[in-house]
MIRODO-773404 format. One record per residue (C-alpha): residue number from 0; residue in one letter; x, y, z. Coordinates in pm, whole numbers, plus 50000, padded with zeros to 5 digits. Layout:
+-----+-----+-------+-------+-------+
:   n : res :     u :     v :     w :
+-----+-----+-------+-------+-------+
: NUM :   a :     X :     Y :     Z :
...
+-----+-----+-------+-------+-------+
***
This chain:
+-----+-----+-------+-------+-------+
:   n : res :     u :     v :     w :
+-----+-----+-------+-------+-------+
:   0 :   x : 50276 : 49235 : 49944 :
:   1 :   x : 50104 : 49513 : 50123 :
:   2 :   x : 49882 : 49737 : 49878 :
:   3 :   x : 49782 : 50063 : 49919 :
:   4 :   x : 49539 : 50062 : 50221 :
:   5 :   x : 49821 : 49888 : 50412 :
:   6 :   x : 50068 : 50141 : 50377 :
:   7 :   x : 49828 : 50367 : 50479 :
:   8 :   x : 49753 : 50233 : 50808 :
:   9 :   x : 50126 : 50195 : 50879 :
:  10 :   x : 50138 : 50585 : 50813 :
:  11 :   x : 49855 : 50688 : 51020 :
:  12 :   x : 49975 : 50464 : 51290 :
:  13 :   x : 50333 : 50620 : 51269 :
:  14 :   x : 50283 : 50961 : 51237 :
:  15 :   x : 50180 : 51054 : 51548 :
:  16 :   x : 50498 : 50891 : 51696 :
:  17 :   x : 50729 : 51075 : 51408 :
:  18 :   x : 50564 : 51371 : 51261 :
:  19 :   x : 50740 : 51677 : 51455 :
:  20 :   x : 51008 : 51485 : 51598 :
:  21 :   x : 51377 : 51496 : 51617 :
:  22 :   x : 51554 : 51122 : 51575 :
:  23 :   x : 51791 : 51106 : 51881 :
:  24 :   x : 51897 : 50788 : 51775 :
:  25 :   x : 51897 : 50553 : 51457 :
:  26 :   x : 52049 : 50226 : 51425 :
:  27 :   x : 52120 : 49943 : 51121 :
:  28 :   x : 52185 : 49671 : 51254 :
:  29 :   x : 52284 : 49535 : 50918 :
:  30 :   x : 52472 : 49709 : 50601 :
:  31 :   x : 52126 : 49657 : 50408 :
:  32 :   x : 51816 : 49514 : 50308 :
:  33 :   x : 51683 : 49435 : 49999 :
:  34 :   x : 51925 : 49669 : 49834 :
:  35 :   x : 52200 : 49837 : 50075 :
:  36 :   x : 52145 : 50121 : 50269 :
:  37 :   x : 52260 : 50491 : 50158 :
:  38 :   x : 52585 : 50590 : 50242 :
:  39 :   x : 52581 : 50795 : 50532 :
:  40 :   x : 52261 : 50674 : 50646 :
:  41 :   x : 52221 : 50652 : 51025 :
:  42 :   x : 52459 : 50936 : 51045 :
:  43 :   x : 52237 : 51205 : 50819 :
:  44 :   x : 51941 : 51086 : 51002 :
:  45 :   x : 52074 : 51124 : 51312 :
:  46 :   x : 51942 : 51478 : 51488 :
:  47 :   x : 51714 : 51527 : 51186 :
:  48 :   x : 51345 : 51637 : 51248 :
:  49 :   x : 51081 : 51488 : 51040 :
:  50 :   x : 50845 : 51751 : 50870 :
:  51 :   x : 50637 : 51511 : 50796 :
:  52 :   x : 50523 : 51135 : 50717 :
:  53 :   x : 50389 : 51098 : 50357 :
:  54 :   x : 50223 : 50801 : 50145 :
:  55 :   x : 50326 : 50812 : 49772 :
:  56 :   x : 50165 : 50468 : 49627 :
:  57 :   x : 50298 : 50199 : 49887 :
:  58 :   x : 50612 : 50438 : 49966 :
:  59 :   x : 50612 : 50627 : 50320 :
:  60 :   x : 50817 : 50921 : 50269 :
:  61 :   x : 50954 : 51128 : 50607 :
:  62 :   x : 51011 : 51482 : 50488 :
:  63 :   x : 51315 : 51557 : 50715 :
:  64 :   x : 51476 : 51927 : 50794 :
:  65 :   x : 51780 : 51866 : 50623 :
:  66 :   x : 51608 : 51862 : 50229 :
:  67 :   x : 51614 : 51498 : 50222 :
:  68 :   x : 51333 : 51253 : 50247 :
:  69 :   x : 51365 : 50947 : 50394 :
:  70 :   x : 51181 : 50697 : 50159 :
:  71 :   x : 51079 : 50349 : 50315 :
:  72 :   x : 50908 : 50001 : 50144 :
:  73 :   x : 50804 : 49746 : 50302 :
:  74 :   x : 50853 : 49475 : 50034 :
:  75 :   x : 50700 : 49164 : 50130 :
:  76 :   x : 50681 : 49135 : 50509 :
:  77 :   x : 50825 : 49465 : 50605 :
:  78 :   x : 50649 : 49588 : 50926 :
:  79 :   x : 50709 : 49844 : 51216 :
:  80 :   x : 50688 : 49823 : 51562 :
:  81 :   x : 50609 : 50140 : 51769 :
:  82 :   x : 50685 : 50175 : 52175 :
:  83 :   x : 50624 : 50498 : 52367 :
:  84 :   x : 50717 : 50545 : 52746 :
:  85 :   x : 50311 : 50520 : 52791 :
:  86 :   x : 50312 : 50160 : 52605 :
:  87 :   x : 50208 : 50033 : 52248 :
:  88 :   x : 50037 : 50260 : 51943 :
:  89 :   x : 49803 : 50057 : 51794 :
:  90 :   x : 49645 : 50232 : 51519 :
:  91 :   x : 49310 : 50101 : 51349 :
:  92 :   x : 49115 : 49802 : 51423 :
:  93 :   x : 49285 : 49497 : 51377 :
:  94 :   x : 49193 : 49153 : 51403 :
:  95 :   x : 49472 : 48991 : 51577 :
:  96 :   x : 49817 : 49063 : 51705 :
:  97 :   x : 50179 : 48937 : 51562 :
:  98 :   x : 50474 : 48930 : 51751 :
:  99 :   x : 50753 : 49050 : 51569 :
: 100 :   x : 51075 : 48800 : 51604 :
: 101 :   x : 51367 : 49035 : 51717 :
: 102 :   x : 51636 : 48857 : 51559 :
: 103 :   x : 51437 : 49018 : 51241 :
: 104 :   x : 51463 : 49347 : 51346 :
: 105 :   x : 51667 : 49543 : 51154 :
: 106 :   x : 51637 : 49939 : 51198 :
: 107 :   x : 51593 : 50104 : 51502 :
: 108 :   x : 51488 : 50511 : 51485 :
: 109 :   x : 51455 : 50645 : 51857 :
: 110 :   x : 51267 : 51018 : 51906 :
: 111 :   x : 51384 : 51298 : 52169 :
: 112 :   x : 51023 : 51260 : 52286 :
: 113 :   x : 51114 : 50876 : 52421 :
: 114 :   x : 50933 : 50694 : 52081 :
: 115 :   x : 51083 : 50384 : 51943 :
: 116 :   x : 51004 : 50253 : 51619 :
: 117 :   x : 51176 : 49956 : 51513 :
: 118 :   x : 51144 : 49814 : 51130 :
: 119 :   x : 51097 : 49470 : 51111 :
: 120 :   x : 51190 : 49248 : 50776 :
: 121 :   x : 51235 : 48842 : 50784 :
: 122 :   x : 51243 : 48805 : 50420 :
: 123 :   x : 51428 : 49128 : 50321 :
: 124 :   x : 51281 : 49231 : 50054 :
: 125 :   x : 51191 : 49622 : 50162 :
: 126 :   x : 51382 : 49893 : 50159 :
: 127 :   x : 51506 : 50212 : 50251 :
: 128 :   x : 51685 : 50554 : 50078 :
: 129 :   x : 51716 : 50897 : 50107 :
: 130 :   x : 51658 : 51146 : 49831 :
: 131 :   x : 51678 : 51496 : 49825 :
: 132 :   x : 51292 : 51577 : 49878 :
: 133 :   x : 51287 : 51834 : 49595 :
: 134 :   x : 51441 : 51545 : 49334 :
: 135 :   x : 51181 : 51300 : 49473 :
: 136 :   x : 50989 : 51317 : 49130 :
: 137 :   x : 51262 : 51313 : 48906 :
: 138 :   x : 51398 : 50955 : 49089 :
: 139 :   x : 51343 : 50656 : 48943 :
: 140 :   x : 51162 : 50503 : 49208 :
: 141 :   x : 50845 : 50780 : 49147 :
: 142 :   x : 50907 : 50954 : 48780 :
: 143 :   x : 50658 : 50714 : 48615 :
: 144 :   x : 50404 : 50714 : 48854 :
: 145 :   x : 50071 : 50771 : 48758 :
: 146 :   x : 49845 : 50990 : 48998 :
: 147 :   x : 49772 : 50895 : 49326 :
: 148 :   x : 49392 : 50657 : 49304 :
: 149 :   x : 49232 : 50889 : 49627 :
: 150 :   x : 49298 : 51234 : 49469 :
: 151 :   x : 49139 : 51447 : 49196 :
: 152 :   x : 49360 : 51330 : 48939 :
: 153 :   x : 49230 : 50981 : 48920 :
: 154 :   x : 48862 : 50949 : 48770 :
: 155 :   x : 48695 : 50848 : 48438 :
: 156 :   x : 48902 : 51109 : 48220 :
: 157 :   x : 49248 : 50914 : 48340 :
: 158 :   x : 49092 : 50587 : 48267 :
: 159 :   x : 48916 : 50690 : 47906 :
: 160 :   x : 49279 : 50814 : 47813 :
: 161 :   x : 49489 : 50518 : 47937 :
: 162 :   x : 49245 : 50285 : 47830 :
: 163 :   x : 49143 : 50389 : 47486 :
: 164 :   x : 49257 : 50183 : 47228 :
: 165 :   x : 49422 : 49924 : 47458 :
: 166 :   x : 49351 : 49518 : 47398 :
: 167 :   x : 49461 : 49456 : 47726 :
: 168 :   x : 49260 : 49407 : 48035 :
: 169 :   x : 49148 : 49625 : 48271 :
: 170 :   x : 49278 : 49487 : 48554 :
: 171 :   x : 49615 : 49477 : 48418 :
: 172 :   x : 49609 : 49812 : 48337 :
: 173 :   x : 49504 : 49979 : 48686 :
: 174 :   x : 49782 : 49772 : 48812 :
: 175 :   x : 50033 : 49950 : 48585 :
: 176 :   x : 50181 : 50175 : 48827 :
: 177 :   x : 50223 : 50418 : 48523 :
: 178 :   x : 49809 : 50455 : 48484 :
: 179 :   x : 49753 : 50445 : 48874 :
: 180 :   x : 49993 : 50468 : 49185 :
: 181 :   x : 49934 : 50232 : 49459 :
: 182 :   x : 49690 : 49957 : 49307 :
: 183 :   x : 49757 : 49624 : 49370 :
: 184 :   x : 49601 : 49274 : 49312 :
: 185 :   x : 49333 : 49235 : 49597 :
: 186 :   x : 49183 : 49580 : 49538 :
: 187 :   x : 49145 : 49576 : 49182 :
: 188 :   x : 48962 : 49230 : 49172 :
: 189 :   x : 48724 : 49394 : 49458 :
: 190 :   x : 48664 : 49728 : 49213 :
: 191 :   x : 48642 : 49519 : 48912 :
: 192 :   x : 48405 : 49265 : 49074 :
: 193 :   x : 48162 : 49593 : 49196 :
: 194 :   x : 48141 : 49739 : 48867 :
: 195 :   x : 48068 : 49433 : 48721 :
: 196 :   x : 48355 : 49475 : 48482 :
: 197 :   x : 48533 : 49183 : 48315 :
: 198 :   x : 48862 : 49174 : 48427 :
: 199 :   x : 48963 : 48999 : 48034 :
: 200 :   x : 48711 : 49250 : 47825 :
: 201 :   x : 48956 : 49458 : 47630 :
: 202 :   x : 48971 : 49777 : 47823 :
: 203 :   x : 48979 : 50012 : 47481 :
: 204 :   x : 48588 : 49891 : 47450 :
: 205 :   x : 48468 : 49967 : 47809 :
: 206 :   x : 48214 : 50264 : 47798 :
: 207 :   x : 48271 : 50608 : 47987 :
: 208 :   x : 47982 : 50532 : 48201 :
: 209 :   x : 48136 : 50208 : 48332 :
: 210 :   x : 48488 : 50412 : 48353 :
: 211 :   x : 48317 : 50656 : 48593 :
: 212 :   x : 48212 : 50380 : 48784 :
: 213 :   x : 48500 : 50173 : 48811 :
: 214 :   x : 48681 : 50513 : 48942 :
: 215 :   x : 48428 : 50591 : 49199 :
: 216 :   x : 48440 : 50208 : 49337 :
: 217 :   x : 48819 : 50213 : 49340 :
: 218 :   x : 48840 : 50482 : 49571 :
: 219 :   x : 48523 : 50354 : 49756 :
: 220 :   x : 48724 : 50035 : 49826 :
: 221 :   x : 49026 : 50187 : 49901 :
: 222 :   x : 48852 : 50380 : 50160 :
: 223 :   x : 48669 : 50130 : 50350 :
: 224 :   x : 49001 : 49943 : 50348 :
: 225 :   x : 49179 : 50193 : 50536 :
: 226 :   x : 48891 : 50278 : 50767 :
: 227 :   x : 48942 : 49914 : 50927 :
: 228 :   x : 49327 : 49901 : 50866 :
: 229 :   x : 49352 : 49665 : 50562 :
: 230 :   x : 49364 : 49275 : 50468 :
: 231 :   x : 49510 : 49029 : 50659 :
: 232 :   x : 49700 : 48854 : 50421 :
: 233 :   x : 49996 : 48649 : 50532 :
: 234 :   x : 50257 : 48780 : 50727 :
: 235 :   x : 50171 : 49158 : 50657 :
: 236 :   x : 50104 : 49349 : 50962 :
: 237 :   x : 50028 : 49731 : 51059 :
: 238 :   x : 50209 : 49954 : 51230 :
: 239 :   x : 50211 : 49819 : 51572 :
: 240 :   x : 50249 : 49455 : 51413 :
: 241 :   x : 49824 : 49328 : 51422 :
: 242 :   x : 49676 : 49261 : 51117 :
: 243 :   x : 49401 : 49414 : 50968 :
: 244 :   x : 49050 : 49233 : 50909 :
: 245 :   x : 48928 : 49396 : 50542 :
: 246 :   x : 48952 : 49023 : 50429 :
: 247 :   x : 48559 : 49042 : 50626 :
: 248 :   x : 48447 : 49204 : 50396 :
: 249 :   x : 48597 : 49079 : 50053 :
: 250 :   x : 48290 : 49032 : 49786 :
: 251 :   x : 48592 : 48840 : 49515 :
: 252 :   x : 48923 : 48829 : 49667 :
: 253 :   x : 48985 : 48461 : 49783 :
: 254 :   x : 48595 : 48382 : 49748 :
: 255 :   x : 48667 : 48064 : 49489 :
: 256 :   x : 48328 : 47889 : 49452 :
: 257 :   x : 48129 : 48137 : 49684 :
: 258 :   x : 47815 : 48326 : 49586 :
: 259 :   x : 47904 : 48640 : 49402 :
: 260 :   x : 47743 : 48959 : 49698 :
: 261 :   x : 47672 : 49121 : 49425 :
: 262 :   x : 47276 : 49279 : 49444 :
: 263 :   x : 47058 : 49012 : 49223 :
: 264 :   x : 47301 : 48842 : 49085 :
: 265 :   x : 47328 : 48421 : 49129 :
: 266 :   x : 47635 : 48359 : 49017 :
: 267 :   x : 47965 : 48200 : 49194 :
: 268 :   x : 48316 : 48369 : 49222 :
: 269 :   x : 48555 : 48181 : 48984 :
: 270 :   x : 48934 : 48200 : 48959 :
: 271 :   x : 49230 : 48226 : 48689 :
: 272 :   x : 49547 : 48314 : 48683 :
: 273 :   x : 49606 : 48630 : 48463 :
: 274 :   x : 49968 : 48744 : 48423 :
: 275 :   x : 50090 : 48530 : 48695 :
: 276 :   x : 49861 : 48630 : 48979 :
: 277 :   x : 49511 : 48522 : 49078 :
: 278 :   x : 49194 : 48694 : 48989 :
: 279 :   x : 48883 : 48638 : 49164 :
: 280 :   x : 48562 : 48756 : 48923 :
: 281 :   x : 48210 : 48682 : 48894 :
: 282 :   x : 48159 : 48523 : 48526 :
: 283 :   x : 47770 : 48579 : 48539 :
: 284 :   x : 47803 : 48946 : 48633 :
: 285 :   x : 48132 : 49105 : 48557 :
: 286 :   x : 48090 : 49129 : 48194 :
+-----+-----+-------+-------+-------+
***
């Protein structure tokens, strides 16, 4: 599934193309996606101006003149294709390019300025709603959240105070949406794996030192993930359908039996399933 970084680059790449603009045209070309779309939907989009584009964890919200936000997931192989009159947006560096399949592509929005984005989806699984924008807090789909990992609100003090007393890991904790929006699986084992943090030591005993740390490495990874567009994993593409290349520069993620990069340390990158999903981790170092 796309993480944060991912979502990212599909907003930076789409904003240019949507930010500003009125939607001439929208089309479904199907009554839903993973869940059905709104009622109403291509009909209170239609003439609407975007505000715009937002990133709220691995949400895009589009801010439109009406009150409402459009809110959009990309599930599992959600992707968007942008055309202009002056050819493709490709935002970012990307390793390679994807075509997207047409008989996948679902939702068509069409700007007065001549842009064309069209949402792809083979498996289904995103989605899309709208929401008045000042409820967007209160809905379901956000009124848990825990602040956003690149602002002030995440650092050691969130992490002492979700952590403290807790048996649990810490990488299952940063990816409870609740302590931090937006984490997923490939980012925490990179954080955990450059703080030299355990992903299994009980996160209650983990010193404020480490904690301050561990915050200022999640947001360092985050960051150079975006900078070059995000991973390449599977069928997950930016904006303009090419994939990202931060798999380069993984240290953990998908290193099984590779040195550990981490400064002095001769260890190998081992891997166990914890809570159903695969963590990468340096035994030697990441205590």
């Amino acid at each position: 599934m796309p993480e944060l970084p991912e979502v990212e680059t599909v907003r930076r790449g789409l904003a240019p193309v949507l930010e500003g603009q009125s939607l001439r045209r929208v089309e479904a070309r199907r009554p839903d996606l993973r869940f059905p779309f709104p009622e109403g939907f291509v009909q209170r989009l239609t003439g609407a101006r975007i505000l715009a584009l937002r990133r709220r964890a691995k949400y895009l919200l589009a801010d439109l003149d009406r009150g409402e936000t459009l809110v959009m997931h990309l599930g599992m192989s959600g992707r968007f294709e942008i055309t202009q009159p002056e050819g493709a947006i490709r935002p970012g560096e990307f390793h390679y390019a994807a075509d997207p399949d047409p008989r996948h592509a679902h939702v068509v929005f069409e700007t007065a300025a001549g842009g064309r984005v069209t949402y792809y989806d083979p498996r289904r699984f995103g989605f899309m709603g709208l929401i008045g924008t000042g409820d967007l807090d209160r809905h379901p789909w956000f009124s848990a959240m825990g602040p956003e990992p690149l602002s002030g609100d995440f650092g050691a003090d969130r992490l002492v105070a979700m952590f403290k007393g807790r048996h649990q890991g810490p990488k299952t904790l940063l990816l409870d949406q609740k302590v931090v929006a937006g984490l997923g699986n490939i980012y925490v084992c990179e954080a955990l794996n450059r703080s030299r943090i355990s992903p299994f030591r009980p996160a209650g005993g983990i010193g404020r030192r480490k904690l301050e740390l561990l915050a200022a490495t999640v947001k360092d990874v985050l960051g150079e993930a975006i900078e070059v567009g995000g991973s390449t994993l599977r069928d997950f593409a930016a904006a303009d359908g090419a994939l990202g290349y931060f798999q380069h520069r993984f240290r953990a993620y998908d290193r099984l039996g590779q040195p550990c990069a981490n400064p002095g340390c001769r260890g190998t990158i081992h891997r166990e399933v914890q809570a159903g999903r695969s963590t990468f981790f340096c035994p030697t170092c990441q205590t």
